[in-house]
N, C-alpha and C positions, 0 to 999 in steps of 0.2 A: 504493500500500500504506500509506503511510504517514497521506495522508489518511483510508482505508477505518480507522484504528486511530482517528486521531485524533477521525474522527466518534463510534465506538464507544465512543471514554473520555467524549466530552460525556454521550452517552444516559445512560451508566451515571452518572456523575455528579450529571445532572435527577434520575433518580429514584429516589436514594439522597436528595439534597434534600426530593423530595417524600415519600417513605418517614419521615425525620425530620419534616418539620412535621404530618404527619397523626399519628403516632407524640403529639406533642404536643396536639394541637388536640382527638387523642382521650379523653387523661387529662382536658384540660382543660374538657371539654362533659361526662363523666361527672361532674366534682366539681358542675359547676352543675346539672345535670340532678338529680342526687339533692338539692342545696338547692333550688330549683326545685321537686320533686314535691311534698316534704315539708314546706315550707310549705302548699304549695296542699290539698294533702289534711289538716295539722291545721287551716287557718283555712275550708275549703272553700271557697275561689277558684279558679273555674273558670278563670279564664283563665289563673292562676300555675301549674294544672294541666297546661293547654294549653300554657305555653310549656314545663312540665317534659318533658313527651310529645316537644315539637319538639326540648328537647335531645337527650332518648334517641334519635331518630330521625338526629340528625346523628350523634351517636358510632358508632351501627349503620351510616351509611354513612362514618366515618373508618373501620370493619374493611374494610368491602364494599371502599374505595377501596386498602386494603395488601394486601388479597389481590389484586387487579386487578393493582395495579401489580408483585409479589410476582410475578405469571405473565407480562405482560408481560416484564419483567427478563429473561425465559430466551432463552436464546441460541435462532436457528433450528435445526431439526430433521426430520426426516423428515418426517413428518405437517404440519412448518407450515416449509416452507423461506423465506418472507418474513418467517418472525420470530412472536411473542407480540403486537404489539405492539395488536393488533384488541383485547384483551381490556381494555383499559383504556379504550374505549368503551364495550364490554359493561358496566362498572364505574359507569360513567355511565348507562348506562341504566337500573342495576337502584338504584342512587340514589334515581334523579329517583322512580321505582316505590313504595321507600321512603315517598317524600314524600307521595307521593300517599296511601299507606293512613296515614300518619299525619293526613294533612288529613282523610280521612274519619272515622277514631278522632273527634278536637278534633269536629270539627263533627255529628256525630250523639249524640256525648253532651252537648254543648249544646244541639241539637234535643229529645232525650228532658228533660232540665230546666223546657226551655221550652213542651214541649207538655204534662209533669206538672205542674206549678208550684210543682213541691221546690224548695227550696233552702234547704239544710241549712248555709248557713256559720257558722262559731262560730269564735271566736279563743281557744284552748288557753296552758296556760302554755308548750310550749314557740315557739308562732307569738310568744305575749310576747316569749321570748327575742331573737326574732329581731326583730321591730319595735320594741324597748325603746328603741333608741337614737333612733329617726326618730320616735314618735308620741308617748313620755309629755310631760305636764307638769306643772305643779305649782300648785292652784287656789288661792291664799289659804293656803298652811301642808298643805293636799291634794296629795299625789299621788295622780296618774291613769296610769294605765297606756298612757293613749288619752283622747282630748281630747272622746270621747264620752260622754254620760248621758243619763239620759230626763228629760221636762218630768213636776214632780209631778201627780198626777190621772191622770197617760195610761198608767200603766206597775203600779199597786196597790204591792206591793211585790216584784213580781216572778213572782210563782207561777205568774199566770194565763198568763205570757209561757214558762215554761218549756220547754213542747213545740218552741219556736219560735227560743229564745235561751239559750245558756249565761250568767248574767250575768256568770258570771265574767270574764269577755272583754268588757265594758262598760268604760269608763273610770270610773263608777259609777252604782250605780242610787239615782237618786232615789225614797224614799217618798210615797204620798198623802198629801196634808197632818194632821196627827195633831193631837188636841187633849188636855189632861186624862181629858177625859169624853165618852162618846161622842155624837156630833150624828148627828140625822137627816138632816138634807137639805133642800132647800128641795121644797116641791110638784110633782110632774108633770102634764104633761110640761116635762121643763128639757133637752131635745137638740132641735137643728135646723137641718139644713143648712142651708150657703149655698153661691151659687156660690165657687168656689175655697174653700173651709172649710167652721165650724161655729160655731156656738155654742151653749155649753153655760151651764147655772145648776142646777150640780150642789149647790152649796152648803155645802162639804168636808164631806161626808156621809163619819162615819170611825167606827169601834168606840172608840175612845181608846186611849190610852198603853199600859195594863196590854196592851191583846190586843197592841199591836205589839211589847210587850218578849215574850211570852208565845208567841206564834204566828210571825209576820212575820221577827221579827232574826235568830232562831235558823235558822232555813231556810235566811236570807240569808249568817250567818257558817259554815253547812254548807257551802255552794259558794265560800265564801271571795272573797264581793264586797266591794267598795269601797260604804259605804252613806253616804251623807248620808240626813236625815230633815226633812221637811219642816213645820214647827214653827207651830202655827196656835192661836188664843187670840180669843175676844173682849175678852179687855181685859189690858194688861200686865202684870197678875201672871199670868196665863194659860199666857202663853207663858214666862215662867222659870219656872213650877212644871212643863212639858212638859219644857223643859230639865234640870230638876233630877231628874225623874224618870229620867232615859235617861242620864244621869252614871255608872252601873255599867252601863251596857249598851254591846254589839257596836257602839259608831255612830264615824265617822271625820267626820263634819263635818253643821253644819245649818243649813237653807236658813229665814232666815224671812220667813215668808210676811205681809207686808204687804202684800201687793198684791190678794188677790181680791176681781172685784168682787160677788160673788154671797153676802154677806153683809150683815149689819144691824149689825154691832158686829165690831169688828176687822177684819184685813185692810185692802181697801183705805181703809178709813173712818180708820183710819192712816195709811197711805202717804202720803198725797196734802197731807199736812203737814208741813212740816220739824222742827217743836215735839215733834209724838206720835213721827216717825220716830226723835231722837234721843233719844228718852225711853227709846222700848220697846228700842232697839238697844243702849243704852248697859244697861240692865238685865241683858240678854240676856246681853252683853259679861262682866258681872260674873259670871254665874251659871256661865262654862265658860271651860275654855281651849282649846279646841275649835277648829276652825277656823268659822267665822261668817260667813256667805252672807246677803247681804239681798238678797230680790226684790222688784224695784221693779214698778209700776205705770205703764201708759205712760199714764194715763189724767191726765195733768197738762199745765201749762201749761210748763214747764222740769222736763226729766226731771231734767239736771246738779243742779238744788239740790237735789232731793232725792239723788243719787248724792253730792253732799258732803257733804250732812247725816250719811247712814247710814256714809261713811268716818269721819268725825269725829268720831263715837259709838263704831268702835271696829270696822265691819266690817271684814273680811280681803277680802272680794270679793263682786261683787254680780251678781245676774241679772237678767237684762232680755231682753224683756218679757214678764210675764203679760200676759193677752187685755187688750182693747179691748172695750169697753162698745160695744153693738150689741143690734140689735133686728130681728124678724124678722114679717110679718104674714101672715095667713092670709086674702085679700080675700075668699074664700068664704064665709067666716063671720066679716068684720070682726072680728078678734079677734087677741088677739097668738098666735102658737106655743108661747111659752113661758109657762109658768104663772105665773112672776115678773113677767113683759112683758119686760123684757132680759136679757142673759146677757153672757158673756164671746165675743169671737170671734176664733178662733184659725185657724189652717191657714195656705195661702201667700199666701193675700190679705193676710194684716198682715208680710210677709217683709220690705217694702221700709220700712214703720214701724220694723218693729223693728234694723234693717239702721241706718237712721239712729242711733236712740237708741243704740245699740252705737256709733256710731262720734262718736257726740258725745259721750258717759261715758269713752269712752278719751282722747279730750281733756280730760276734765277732771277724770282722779280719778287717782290712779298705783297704784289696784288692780288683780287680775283680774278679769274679765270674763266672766261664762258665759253667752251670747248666745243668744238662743231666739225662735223666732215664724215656724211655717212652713218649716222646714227637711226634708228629704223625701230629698235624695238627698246625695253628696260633695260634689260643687259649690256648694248649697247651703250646708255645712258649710264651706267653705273661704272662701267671700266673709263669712260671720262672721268667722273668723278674720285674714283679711286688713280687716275693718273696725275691729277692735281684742281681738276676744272671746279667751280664751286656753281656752276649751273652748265646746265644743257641748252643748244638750239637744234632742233628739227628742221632740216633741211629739202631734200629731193626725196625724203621717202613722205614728205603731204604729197605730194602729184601720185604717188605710189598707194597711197593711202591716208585718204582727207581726216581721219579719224585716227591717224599714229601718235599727236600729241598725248589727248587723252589716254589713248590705252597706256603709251610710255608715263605718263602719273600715275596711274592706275598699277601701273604693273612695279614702281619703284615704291612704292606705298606697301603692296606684298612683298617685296627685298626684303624691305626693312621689317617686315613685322615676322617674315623665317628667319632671318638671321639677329633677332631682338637688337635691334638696332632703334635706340630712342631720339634720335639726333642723327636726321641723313648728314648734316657736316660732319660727324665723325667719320665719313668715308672721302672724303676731301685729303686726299694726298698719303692714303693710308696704303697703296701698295707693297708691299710684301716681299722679300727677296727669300 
């Protein structure tokens, strides 16, 4: 008898036990389930979705598993003289069932994604909220929301990308290179693939100043983006009177552009000097307090003197690389493809140039670093950053894919959260030997 009680007090005691941790496990998978969904559904990450689904589906079976255990508990009785005790199997099997239609939920609306080729993700002020601590940083006197932008020339000022990208949810969007007055362009055809890329000899074919203060900012400060403006001149008064003009305008930082090579006067016909580099920068310098991006040109012999030159002069932080000088022929009709004969060439083929120069300028300047050349996916984005870079720009993989920004935030937001990384500047020059 004594034993027949004593067994009786264990039962009930297991699963009073287990009543309490389920009791718990259930609050605590409803509180992550709902930050779970609701990430995933304002930044549209499917997978933060998927795992929000799988919390909801565990907390539907912490009930499933109290009410099991709830009937098991009952004493035998006419109908079940061995007892309840079968129903906390049942409880398990109707679980595991659970499981099942949640697997199938996750994975048929990832099928339907991937057989439509939606994808809607955009990062919201409140998904900010939530990644603010893990992803901003701060470019040269810039805050960034997200260590993401787009490369000038790839992105216009945004409009054409809208259907596709909230910009708001950029770390900021870079403008096409803008001058005074507006330029044509060089001659067509100036586009022509290559294996792995492209190259372009667009020739910052732009409307000028007056339309982007008039059209372009105003749009951009509607949606309340982060704007740098990309600042282009054939000769240095050009580029401070571009400056000067945009001094009462929406703009938070400007990149300038000494680096292209699809020009006859300025640009990279600058760059590639350390004399004009600190002339024009130093100008530059004077005309704002702005924060002040020089883009270099990789198209030199020592990328570092000119990355000290343009520090020395007075930039806050520089980007690297604009394209590579390249050429492309057409043996059919012996002739070049481009109407210039060369162009700039950009995509992943120059990933591992520009991969370098990033990490040779972080050695030698104690600026930021906005690393560009070829970047396509997170990964991409992330070995910038572990090369020295302290933000990203997206370049020739938007024409590839108008929605690569987003998913590259998206996908660098889960870097960090596999590898507990609370602070993406902790990968800022953290490479490894």
């Amino acid at each position: 008898m004594a034993k027949a009680l004593a067994t009786k007090n264990a039962v009930s005691e297991r699963m009073r036990s287990i009543r309490r941790v389920l009791w718990i496990v259930l609050f605590l998978n409803l509180a992550v389930a709902a930050a779970k969904y609701v990430y995933g559904a304002m930044s549209g990450s499917a997978s933060m979705q998927a795992d929000g689904i799988h919390s909801v589906f565990d907390s539907a079976g912490n009930v499933v598993g109290l009410v099991g255990i709830a009937i098991a508990s009952r004493p035998a009785d006419e109908g079940h003289p061995y007892g309840h005790a079968k129903f906390e199997t049942y409880a398990s099997l109707l679980i595991g069932v659970l499981l099942l239609l949640a697997a199938f939920e996750v994975g048929s609306s990832a099928v339907g994604k991937l057989m439509s080729g939606v994808y809607t993700a955009e990062v919201t002020p409140i998904s900010f909220v939530v990644m603010v601590g893990t992803l901003a940083v701060n470019l040269g006197g810039l805050a960034m929301k997200n260590p993401v932008t787009v490369a000038s020339g790839t992105f216009a000022a945004g409009r054409e990308y809208g259907d596709f990208v909230d910009v708001e949810s950029l770390g900021a969007v870079t403008t096409k290179g803008v001058s005074l007055n507006g330029w044509e362009g060089n001659a067509t055809p100036r586009i022509a693939e290559t294996p792995s890329g492209m190259l372009n000899s667009i020739g910052l074919q732009n409307p000028g100043v007056a339309h982007l203060k008039q059209v372009d900012l105003p749009w951009l400060q509607e949606r309340d983006a982060t704007v740098i403006v990309n600042v282009s001149g054939h000769s240095f008064d050009e580029y401070v009177q571009v400056i000067e003009a945009l001094e009462d305008a929406p703009v938070d930082a400007y990149e300038v552009n000494i680096s292209c090579p699809n020009v006859d006067a300025g640009g990279m016909t600058i760059g590639t000097c350390t004399d004009s580099v600190e002339a024009v920068v130093s100008r530059c310098r004077a005309a704002t307090k702005r924060p002040l991006i020089v883009k270099l040109t990789p198209n030199v012999t020592d990328v570092t003197e000119i990355a000290r030159a343009a520090v020395s002069a007075g930039a806050d932080a520089l980007s690297l690389i604009n394209t590579l000088m390249g050429m492309a022929i057409d043996a059919e009709r012996r002739r070049p493809q481009l109407a210039r004969g060369v162009g700039g060439l950009s995509g992943p083929a120059v990933k591992p140039v520009a991969l370098r120069m990033v990490w040779e300028c972080h050695k030698a300047v104690d600026v930021p670093l906005l690393g560009m050349g070829g970047i396509s996916n997170a990964v991409d984005a992330v070995e910038f950053m572990l090369a020295g870079a302290t933000a990203v720009a997206v370049g020739t993989a938007n024409f590839v894919n108008p929605h690569a920004t987003v998913e590259i935030i998206d996908g660098m937001a889960q870097y960090c959260e596999r590898h507990g990384i609370d602070d993406v500047q902790d990968l800022i020059g953290a490479l490894e030997w």
